[in-house]
VOGU-3710 file (C-alpha; in Angstrom, 3 decimals, decimal comma):
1> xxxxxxxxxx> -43,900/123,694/-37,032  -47,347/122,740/-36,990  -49,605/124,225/-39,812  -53,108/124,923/-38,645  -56,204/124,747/-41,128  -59,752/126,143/-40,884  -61,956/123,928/-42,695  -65,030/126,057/-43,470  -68,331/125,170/-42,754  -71,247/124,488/-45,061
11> xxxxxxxxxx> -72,674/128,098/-45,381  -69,361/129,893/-45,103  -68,310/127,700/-48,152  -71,269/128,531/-49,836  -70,924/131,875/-49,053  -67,346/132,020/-51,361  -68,879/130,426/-54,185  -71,726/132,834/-54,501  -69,322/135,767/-54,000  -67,332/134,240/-56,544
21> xxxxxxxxxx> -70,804/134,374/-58,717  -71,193/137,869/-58,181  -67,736/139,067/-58,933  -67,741/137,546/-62,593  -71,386/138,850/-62,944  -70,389/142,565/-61,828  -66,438/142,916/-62,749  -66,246/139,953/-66,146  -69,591/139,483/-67,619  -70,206/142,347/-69,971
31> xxxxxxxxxx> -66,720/142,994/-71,399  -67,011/139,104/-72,014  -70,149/139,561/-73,762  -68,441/142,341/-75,854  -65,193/140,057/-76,465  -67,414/137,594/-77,807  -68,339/139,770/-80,816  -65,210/140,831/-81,898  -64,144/139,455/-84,958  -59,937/140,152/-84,921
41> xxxxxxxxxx> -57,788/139,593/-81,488  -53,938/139,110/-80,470  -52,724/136,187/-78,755  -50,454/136,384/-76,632  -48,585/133,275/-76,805  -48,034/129,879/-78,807  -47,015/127,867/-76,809  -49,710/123,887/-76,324  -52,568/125,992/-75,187  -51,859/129,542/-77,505
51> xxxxxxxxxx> -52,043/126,723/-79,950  -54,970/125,252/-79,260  -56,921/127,816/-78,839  -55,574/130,015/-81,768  -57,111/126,944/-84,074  -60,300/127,114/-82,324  -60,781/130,681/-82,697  -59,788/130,264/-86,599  -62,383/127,592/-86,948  -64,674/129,481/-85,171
61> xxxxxxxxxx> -63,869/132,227/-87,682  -61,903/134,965/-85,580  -59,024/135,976/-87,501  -55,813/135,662/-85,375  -52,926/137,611/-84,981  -50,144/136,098/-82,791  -47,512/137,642/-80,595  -44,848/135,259/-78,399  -41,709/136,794/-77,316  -40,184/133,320/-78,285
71> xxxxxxxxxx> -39,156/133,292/-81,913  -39,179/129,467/-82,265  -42,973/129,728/-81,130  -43,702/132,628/-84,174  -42,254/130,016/-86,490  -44,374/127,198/-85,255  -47,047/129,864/-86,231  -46,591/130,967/-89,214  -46,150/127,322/-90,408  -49,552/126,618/-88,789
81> xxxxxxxxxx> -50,887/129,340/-90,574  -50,913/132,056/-88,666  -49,991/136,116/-89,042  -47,486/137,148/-86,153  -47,102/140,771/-85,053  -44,454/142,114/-83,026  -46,783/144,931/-81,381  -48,966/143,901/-78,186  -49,956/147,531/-78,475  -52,408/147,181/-81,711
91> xxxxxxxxxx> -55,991/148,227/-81,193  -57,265/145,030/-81,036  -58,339/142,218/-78,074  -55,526/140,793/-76,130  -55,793/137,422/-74,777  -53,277/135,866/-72,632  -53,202/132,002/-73,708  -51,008/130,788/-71,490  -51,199/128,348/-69,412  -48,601/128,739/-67,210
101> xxxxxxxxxx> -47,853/132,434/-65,489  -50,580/134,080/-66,300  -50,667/136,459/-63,851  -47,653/137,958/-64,392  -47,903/138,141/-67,941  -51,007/139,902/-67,325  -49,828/141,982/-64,405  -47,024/143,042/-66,370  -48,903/144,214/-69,477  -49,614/148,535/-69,759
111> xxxxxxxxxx> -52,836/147,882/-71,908  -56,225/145,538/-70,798  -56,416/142,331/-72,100  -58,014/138,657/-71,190  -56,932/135,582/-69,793  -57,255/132,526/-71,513  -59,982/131,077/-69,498  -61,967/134,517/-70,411  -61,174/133,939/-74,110  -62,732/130,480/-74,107
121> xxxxxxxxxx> -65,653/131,483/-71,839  -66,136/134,369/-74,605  -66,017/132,751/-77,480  -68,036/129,491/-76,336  -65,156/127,494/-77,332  -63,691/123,632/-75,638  -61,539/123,335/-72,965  -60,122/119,660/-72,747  -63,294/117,453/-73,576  -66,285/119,699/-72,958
131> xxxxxxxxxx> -67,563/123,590/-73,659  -65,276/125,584/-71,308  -68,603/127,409/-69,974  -69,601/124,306/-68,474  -66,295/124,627/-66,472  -67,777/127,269/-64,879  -71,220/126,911/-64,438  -71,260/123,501/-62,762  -69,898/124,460/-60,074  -72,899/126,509/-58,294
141> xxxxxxxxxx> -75,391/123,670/-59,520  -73,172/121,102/-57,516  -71,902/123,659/-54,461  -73,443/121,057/-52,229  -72,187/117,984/-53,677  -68,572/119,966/-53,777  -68,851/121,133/-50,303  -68,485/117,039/-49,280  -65,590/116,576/-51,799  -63,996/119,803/-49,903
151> xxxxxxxxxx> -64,580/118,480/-46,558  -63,100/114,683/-47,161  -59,671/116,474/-48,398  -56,883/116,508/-46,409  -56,948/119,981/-44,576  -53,884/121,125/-46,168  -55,315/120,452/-49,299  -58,885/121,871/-49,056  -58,074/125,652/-49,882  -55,957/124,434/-53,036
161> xxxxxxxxxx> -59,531/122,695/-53,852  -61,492/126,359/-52,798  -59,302/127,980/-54,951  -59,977/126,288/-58,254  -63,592/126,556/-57,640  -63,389/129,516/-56,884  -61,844/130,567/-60,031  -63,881/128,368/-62,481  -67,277/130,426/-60,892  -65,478/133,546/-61,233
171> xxxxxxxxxx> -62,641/133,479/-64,705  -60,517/135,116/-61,579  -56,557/133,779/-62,463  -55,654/135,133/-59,129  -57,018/132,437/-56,795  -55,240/129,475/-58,371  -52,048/131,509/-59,326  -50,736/131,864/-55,669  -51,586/128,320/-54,668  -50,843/125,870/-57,811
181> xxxxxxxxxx> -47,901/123,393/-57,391  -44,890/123,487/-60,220  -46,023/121,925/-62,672  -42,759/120,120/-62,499  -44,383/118,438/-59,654  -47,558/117,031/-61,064  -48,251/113,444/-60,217  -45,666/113,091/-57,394  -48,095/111,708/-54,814  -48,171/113,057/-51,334
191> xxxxxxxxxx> -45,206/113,732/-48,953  -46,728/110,272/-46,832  -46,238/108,040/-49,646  -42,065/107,671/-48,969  -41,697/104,351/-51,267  -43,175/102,981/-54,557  -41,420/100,156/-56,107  -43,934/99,140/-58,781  -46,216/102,067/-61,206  -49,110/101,662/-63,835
201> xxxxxxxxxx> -49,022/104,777/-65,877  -52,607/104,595/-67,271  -52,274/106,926/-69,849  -48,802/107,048/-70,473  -48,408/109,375/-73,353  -44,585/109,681/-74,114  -43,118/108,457/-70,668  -42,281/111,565/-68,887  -44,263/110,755/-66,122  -42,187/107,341/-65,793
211> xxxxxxxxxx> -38,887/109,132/-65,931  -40,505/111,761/-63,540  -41,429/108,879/-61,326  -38,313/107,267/-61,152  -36,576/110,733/-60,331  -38,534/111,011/-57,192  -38,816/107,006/-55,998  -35,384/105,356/-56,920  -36,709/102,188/-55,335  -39,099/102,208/-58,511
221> xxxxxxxxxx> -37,932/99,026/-60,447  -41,061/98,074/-62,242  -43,780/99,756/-64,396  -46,943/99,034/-66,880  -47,640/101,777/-69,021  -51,240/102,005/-70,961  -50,897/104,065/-74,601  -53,418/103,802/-77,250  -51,138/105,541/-79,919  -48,544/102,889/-80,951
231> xxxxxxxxxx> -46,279/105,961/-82,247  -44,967/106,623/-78,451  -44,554/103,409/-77,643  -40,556/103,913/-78,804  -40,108/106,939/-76,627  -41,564/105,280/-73,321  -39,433/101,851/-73,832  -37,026/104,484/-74,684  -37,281/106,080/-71,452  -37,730/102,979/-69,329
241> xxxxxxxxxx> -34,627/101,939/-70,432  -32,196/105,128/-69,271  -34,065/105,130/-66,304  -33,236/101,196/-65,678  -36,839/100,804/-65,274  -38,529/97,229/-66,606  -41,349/98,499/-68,643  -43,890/96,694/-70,082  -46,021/98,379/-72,132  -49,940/97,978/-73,592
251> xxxxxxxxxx> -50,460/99,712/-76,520  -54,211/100,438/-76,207  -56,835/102,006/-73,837  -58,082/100,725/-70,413  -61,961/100,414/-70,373  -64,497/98,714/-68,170  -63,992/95,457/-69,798  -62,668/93,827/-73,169  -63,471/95,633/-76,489  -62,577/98,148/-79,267
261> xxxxxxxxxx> -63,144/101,942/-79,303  -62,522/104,878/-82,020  -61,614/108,103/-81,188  -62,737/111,594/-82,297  -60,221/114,818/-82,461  -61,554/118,550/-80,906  -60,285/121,436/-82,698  -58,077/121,459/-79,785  -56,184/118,356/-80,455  -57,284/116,769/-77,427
271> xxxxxxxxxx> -59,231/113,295/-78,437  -61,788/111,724/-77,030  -62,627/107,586/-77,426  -66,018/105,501/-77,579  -66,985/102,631/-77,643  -67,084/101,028/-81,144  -66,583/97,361/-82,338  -65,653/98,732/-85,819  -63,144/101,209/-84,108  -59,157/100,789/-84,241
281> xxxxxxxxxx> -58,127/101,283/-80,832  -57,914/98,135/-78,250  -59,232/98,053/-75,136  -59,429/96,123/-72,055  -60,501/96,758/-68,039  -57,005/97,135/-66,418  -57,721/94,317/-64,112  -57,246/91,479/-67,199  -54,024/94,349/-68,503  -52,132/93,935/-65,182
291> xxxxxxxxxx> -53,252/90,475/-64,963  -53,895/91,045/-61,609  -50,392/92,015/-60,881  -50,353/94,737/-57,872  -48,732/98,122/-58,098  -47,964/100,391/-55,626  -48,777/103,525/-57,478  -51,778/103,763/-60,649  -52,033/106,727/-62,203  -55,343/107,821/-64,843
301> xxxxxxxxxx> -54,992/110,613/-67,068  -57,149/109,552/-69,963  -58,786/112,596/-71,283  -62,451/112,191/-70,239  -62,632/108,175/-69,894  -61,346/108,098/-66,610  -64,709/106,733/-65,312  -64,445/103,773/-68,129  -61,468/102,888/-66,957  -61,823/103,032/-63,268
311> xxxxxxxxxx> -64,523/100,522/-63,767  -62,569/98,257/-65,087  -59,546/98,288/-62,788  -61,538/97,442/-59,158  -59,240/94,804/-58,230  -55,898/96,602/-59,097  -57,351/99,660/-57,206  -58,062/97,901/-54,110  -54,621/96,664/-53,517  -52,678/99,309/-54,679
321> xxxxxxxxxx> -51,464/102,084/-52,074  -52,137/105,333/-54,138  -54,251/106,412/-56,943  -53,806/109,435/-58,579  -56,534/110,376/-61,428  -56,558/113,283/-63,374  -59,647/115,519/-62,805  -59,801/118,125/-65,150  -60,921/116,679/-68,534  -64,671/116,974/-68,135
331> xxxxxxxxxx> -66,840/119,870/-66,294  -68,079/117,346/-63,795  -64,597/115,107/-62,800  -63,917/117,815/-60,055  -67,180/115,785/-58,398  -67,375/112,368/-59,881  -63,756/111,605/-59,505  -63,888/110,905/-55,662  -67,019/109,504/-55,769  -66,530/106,864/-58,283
341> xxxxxxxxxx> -63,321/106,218/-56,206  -65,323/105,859/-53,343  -67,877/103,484/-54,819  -64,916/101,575/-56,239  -62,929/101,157/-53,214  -66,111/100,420/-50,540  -66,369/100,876/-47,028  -62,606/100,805/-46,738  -62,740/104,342/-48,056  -63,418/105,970/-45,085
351> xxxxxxxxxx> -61,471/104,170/-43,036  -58,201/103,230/-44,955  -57,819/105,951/-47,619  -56,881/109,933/-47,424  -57,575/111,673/-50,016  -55,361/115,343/-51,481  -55,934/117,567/-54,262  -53,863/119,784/-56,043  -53,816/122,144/-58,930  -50,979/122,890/-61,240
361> xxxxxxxxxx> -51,866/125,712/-64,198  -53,257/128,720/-64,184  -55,891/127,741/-66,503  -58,904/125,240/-66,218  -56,244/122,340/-66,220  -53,758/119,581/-64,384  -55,915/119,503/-60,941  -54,902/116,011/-59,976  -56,585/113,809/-57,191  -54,833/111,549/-54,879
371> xxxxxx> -56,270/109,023/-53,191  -53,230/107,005/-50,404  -53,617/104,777/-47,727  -53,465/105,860/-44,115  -50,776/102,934/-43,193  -47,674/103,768/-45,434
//
């Protein structure tokens, strides 16, 4: 059966963003403002995000009280530092910090409480790389710019794209809760890429995503992985080897050309890198890393330097067959991803390249970017 796909057109697109605007201004901006001078609140949950933004909030001087239904997550807790309560029910803020199933954590809830987008919106605190307002209020100030993006997606893909925007503008969990992909799935590139024989995982972190990518492609027989933190460099040869996979790994950062960078810690534990001859961290454009060797499949998910490292990886780019980059660390990527793609692969954009989009949290992250040629 063939699925059918109403691209909208400039004004109606428009049109959903400002409605978007005026649903947060009537239905979430006051109680927001009143969240954000409350000095005590619940979280519900501890698991990575519950985490991260329990610490913010106790840096930022709200006292925390935390509430999983997991026990091995209270523990985690209290070793952290954190009171636990058993009771949802106290007369205090509740904030779902979740950052998967949301919705129906919130749906299923008999008192009001706040998503975790809300909570960072209200208390001005960091999502990924940036201030998680920023998130939100880019998005009008680019609508045109966006509309473009929207337009150049594959048409299955453009309402998955409408949907996050939609809920950045409006703090709404509904519009990306129906639509996101299993998280299970993030990083498998499109249905029309059937083979990939050769990956770069730029950003490799432990090597799931290796082991993930040799689930789907069993053809996969060769991989670079890029890892500036030499402590997981055991766990991905690790995982190369059950997965038969020959692995060679970089332990350092891909940049737009040879130098060293430091890094700098949020209270969220995410880390960001510059550019520092004094700093500890290698780096190199991916171009002199691969040594020019081609791979079917490069994948960025370098928490906010994705544009540093795109810059340096023009060659690999052009001959490889998909490109996935992540496109959620900074309040901007969900525009200057694709176009720094664009400008990196030339005229053959237009003509060679699709380009699909989708979203896989109900939160402000994991919206991922492919970018595949038309000839597979």
């Amino acid at each position: 059966m063939t699925m059918i796909y109403e691209t909208l057109n400039r004004d109606a697109f428009a049109g959903r963003l400002y409605a978007a605007l005026e649903n947060f201004k009537e239905n979430r901006e006051a109680r927001l403002n009143l969240l954000s001078k409350e000095e005590s609140v619940i979280v519900y949950s501890y698991g990575t995000r519950g985490a991260d933004f329990a610490k913010q909030l106790r840096s930022a001087g709200i006292d925390c009280l935390i509430f999983d239904n997991a026990q091995n997550a209270l523990s985690r807790a209290v070793a952290d530092g954190f009171k636990t309560t058993s009771d949802p029910s106290l007369d205090l803020p509740l904030i779902v910090a979740a950052g998967q199933n949301q919705l129906s954590i919130l749906s299923g809830l008999t008192r009001p409480a706040y998503s975790l987008a809300e909570g960072l919106y209200a208390f001005d605190l960091t999502n990924q790389c940036a201030k998680a307002r920023l998130f939100s209020e880019a998005i009008p100030a680019a609508g045109a710019e966006l509309y473009q993006i929207y337009r150049d997606l594959d048409p299955s893909c453009q309402q998955d794209f409408l949907n996050v925007l939609l809920f950045r503008v409006s703090l709404d969990v509904s519009w990306i809760a129906s639509s996101r992909k299993s998280i299970s799935q993030m990083w498998i590139p499109p249905a029309a890429v059937r083979t990939i024989s050769s990956f770069c995982d730029v950003g490799a972190y432990d090597g799931d995503t290796l082991i993930s990518m040799k689930a789907a492609f069993p053809d996969l027989k060769s991989a670079l992985a890029v890892e500036p933190n030499p402590d997981l460099v055991a766990k991905i040869e690790a995982g190369s080897r059950s997965s038969e996979l020959k692995c060679r790994v970089f332990i350092g950062a891909a940049w737009s050309h040879k130098t060293r960078l430091s890094s700098h810690v949020f209270q969220n534990g995410m880390m960001t890198i510059k550019e520092d001859v004094t700093g500890n961290i290698d780096a190199d454009g991916l171009d002199n890393i691969s040594s020019l060797e081609p791979f079917d499949y490069v994948k960025f998910d370098v928490e906010g330097s994705e544009a540093h490292a795109l810059q340096g990886a023009r060659s690999l780019l052009r001959s490889s067959r998909c490109i996935a980059i992540a496109g959620y660390h900074l309040p901007n990527d969900l525009l200057e991803v694709p176009n720094n793609v664009a400008v990196i692969l030339g005229p053959k954009y237009e003509t060679e390249w699709r380009r699909a989009f989708h979203h896989y949290s109900e939160c402000f992250d994991d919206s991922i970017f492919y970018f595949y040629r038309t000839n597979q």
